[in-house]
N, C-alpha and C positions, 0 to 999 in steps of 0.2 A: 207554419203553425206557431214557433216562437216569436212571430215576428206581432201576429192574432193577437195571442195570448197575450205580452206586452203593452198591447194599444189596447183590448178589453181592461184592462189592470188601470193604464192611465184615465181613460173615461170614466172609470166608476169610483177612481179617486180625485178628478175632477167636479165629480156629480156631490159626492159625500162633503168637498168645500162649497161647496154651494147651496150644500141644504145647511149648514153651517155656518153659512154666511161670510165664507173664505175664501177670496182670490187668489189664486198663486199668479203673482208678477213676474216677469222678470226684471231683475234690478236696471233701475233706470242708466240709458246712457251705455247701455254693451248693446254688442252686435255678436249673439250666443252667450259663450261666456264669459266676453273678457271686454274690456271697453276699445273704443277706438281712439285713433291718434289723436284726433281733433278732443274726444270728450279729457285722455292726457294731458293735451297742452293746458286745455281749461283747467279744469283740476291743480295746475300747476300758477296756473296764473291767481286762478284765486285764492291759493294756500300764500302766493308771494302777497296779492290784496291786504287779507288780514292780517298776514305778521307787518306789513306797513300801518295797517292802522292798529295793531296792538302797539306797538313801539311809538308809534304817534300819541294814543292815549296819556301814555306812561314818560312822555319826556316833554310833549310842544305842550305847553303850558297857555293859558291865554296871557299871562305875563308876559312873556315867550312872542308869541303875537304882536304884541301891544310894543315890547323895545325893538321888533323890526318895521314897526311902522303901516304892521296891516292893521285896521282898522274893527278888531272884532269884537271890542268892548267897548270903543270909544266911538264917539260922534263919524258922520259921514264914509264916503269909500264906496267900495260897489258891494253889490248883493254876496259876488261870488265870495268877500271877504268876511262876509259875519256867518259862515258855515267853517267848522273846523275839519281841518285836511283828515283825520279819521272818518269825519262825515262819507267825506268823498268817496276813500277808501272802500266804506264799509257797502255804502252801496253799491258802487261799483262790482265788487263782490256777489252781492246780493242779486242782480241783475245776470250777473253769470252764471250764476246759478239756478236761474229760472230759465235762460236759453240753454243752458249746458246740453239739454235730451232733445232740444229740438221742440220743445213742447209746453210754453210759458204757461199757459193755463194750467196744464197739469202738475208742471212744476212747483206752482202755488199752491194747487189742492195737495200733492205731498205734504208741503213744507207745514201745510197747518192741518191735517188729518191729524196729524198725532198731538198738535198744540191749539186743539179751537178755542182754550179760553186765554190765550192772546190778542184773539179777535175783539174778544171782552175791554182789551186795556187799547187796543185801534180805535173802536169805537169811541170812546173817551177821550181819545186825541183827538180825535176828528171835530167832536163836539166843540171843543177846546179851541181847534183851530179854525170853525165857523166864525167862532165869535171874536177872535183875535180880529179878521178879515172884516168882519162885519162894523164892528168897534173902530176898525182904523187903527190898529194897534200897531207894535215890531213883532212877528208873529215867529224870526227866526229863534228866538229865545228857547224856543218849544222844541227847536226841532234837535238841536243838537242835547239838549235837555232830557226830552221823554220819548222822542223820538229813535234818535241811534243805541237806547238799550235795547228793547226788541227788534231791531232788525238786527242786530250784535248776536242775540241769542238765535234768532232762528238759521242764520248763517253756519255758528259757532255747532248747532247742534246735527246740522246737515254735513259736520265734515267728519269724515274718517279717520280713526285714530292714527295712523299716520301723518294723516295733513295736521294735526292738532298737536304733534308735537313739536315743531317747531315754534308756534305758538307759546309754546309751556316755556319751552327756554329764553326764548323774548322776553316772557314776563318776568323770569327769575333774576337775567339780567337787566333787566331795566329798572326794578325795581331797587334792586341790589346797589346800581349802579345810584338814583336816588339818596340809597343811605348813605354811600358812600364821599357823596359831596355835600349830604349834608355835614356832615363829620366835619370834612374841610372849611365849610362854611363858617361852622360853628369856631372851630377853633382857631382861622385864620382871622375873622373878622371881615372877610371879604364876600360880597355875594355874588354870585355868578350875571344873575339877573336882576334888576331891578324890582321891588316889590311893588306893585302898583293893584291899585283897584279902583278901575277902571281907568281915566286920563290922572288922576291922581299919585304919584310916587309918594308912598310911603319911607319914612325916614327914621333911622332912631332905633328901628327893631332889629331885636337880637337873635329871634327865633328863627331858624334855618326854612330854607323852600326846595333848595338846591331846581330839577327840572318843571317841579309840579306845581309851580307858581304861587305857594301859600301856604305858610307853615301849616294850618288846618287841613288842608289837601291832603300833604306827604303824612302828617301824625294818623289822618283816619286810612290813608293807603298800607301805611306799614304795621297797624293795627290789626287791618284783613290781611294780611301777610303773614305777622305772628300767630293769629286765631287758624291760620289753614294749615300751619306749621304744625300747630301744637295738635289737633284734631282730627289731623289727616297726616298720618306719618307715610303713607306710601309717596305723598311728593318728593321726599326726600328719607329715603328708607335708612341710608348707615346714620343711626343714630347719635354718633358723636357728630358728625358734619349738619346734622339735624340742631344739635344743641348747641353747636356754634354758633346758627344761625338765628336759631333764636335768641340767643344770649346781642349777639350784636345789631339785631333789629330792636330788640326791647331799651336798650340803654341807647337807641336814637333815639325814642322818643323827648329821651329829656332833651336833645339837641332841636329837636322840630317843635317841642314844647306844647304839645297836643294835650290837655289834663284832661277834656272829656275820652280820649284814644286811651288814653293812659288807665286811667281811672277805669274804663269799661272794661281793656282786656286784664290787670292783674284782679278785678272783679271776676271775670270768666272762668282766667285759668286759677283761681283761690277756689272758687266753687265746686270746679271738676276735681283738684287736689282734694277736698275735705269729702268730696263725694267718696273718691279713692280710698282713702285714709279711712273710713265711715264703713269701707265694703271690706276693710282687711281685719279693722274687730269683731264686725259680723263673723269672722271666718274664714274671707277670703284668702286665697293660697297668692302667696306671692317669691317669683325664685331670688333665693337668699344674693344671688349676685345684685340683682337689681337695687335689690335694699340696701346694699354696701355702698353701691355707686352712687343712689340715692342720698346718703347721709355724706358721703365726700364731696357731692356736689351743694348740698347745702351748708356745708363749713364754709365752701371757696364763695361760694356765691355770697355768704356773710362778711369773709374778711374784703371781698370786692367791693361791697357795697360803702362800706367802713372806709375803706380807703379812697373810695371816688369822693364819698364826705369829705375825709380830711383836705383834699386836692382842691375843694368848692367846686367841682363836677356837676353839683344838685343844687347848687344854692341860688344860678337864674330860676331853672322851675321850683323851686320850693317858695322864691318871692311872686311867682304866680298865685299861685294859691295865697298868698297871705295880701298881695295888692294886684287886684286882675286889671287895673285902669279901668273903672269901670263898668266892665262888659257885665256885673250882677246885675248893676242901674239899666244899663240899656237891654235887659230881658225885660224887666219889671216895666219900664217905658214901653216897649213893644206890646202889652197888651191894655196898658192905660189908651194908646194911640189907636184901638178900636172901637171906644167911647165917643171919640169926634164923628164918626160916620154915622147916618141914619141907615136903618134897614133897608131903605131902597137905593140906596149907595152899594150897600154891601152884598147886598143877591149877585147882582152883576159885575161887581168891581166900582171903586169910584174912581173917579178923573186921576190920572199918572199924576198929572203937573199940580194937583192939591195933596196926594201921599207924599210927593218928594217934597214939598212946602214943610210939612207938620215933620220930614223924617228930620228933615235940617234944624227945624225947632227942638225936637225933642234929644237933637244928636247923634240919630240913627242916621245919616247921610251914610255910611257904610254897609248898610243891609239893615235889614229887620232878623234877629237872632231866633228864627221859629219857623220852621220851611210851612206849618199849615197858617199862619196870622200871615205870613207872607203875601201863600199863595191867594188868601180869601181878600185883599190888598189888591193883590194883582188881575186875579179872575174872577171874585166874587165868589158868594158861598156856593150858590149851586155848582159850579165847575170842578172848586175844591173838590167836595162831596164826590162827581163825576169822577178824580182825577184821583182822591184815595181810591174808590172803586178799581178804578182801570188797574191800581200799583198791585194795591192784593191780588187781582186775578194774577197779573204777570207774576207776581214773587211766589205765585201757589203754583204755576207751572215749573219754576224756577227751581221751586224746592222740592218737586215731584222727581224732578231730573235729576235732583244733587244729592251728592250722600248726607248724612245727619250732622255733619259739621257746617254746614252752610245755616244750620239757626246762629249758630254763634256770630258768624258775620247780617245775619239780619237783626237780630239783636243791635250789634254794633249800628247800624245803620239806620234802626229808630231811634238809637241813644241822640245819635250826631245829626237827623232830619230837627229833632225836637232842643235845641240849643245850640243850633248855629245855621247861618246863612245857610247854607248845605245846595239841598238843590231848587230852590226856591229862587236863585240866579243863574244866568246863562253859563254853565259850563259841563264838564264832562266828566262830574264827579261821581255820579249814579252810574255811567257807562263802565269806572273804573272799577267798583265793587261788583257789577253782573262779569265783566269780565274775570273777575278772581274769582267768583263762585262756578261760575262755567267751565273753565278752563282748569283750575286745581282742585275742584269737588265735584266730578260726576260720579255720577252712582253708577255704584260695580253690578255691572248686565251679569245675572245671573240666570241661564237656561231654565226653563220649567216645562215641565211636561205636558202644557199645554200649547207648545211652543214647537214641540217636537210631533216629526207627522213616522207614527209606523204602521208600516203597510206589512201586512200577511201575505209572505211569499205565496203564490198560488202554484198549482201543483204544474208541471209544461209533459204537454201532449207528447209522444215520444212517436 
């Protein structure tokens, strides 16, 4: 009769999700309720996958590349060499994770159930990569480009908090490890790697790269570093080790010499401050310790600042600002050099080998400083158009996933799209900031009662 009364009980709370529109599954990849050895090994193998292509992201630079003599910016080589080894990684990954239950199809329908307007920003690639194909273009530019952020998230978002911690500490060491030879760079005069863009060495520059190939690289990475610091204190909860870190990522910047990084995040966190500041004459209550600490830390932070001055600490970036070589001229050039094209050049893109003719006229032979004049250069307006489309979709699932500190790095990230090469050339600069949003800003799962199944003990026959 308990055995009845039980299976009645499951049936008609089978029946109730159903009229509700509610599956109960069980989680993919067990056998009851635990998984097996095989779905194990996997799991393991792919948590090892992405901490390689996180660590890849974050240190193989295409500079990096380029002085081992793989060919992934420069002229000829084989295919396999213009995809960067995170590429590989990530898919590879990704692939396991679709076999992992035995069940690729389904695997897929999981992965994008809960993200279909991802699908949104595929499509757009796709569009994108007709026409690459179509045109006779290099079509691998795309793919380590706009390609490896979403399959980075949908991977990232498919692992368990367990697998995702090692991840996290990858990132803090790499990134870490970054400032740290920037530092050396900076102050030995030596560079680790050679600065180059593309087959060209760069000579003469003072501004640090240390693994991430490009002083603008490292200044906008360590920028999403300090903004997830500052915004998101559970990455780093003891508060003094908190403020170290910030303290010594913020004073790399003037080694990595980034003034858009620079300038956007003491913008940021000035604004959060006065907001702060703004809610305590309101009224707001604030504990008297905090306040003490707060005012001993801006003495120190004063006489620091004072003294890096006297040492000339500030005085490479501060001759930025006052003589940029100039990169003012070659913005202001960048949209003069959309006047040469006719409209039906520019719907579609016009000719490669007439853009690089007019860049080396106008002096741009080092990029076009505007990732949309770029792209509309590169693919033409329609595509462009397509290819903002595709981006918002993905940064609104992006930001659906992530707690409220990841506006501050999208912020940053339309600062640095709209006044510099950014991603508008072949690299893994967009892959680097999805990765810091995903990894150090997800939003805290908080149960709701619609979430929760209770069932009414029913009375057992005796």
């Amino acid at each position: 009769m308990i055995q009845a009364g039980s299976a009645a009980g499951s049936a008609e709370l089978a029946t109730a999700n159903l009229r509700r529109g509610t599956v109960m599954r069980r989680p993919p990849g067990t056998a009851g309720s635990r998984p097996t050895a095989m779905v194990r090994l996997i799991d393991r193998v792919i948590t090892g996958l992405m901490l390689l292509a996180v660590t890849c992201i974050f240190t193989v630079s295409s500079a990096m590349l380029t002085n081992w003599k793989i060919h992934y910016l420069t002229a000829g080589g084989n295919f396999n060499e213009k995809l960067h080894p995170a590429t590989y990684f990530t898919f590879l990954a990704f692939f396991l994770l679709l076999i992992r239950d035995g069940d690729p199809i389904g695997g897929l329908e999981r992965m994008f159930s809960g993200a279909r307007i991802v699908l949104v920003y595929l499509l757009c690639w796709l569009s994108l990569l007709v026409e690459m194909l179509v045109l006779e273009r290099p079509f691998t530019v795309i793919i380590d480009t706009f390609l490896l952020p979403p399959v980075l998230c949908l991977v990232i978002w498919r692992l368990a908090p367990v697998q995702r911690k090692p991840l996290v500490w990858a990132l803090h060491v790499t990134i870490l490890l970054n400032i740290v030879l920037g530092y050396y760079e900076y102050f030995s005069g030596h560079r680790l790697i050679p600065l180059t863009l593309g087959d060209v060495v760069v000579l003469g520059e003072w501004r640090s790269s240390a693994l991430l190939g490009h002083p603008l690289t490292a200044s906008g990475v360590v920028a999403g570093y300090i903004l997830a610091l500052v915004f998101r204190p559970a990455i780093c909860p003891p508060a003094v080790l908190r403020l170290a870190l910030v303290t010594f990522s913020l004073a790399s910047l003037m080694v990595f010499g980034g003034r858009t990084a620079l300038v956007t995040v003491l913008s940021v966190i000035g604004c959060a401050a006065a907001l702060g500041v703004f809610r305590v004459v309101r009224g707001g209550r604030v504990p008297l310790p905090s306040v003490i600490a707060a005012l001993c830390l801006l003495f120190v932070a004063a006489a620091a600042i004072f003294a890096a001055l006297d040492v000339g600490f500030f005085d490479k970036m501060l001759l930025r600002f006052s003589s940029d070589k100039g990169s003012t001229f070659a913005r202001f050039a960048t949209f003069d050099l959309l006047t040469h094209f006719d409209w039906n050049e520019l719907v579609l893109g016009p000719n490669p080998v007439r853009v690089a003719a007019l860049q080396n006229t106008y002096g741009l032979k080092f990029g076009i400083e505007d990732f949309w004049v770029s792209c509309i250069l590169q693919f033409g307006i329609i595509h462009t158009i397509l290819l903002s489309v595709g981006l918002t979709a993905l940064f609104t699932e992006i930001l659906r996933r992530a707690s409220g500190a990841a506006w501050a790095i999208l912020l940053l990230i339309l600062t640095i799209a709209a006044s510099s090469v950014s991603f508008s050339s072949k690299n893994i600069q967009l892959a680097q900031f999805i990765v810091l949003i995903t990894l150090f800003l997800p939003r805290e799962r908080v149960p709701t009662s619609a979430t929760r199944i209770h069932v009414k003990p029913r009375p057992v026959p005796v």
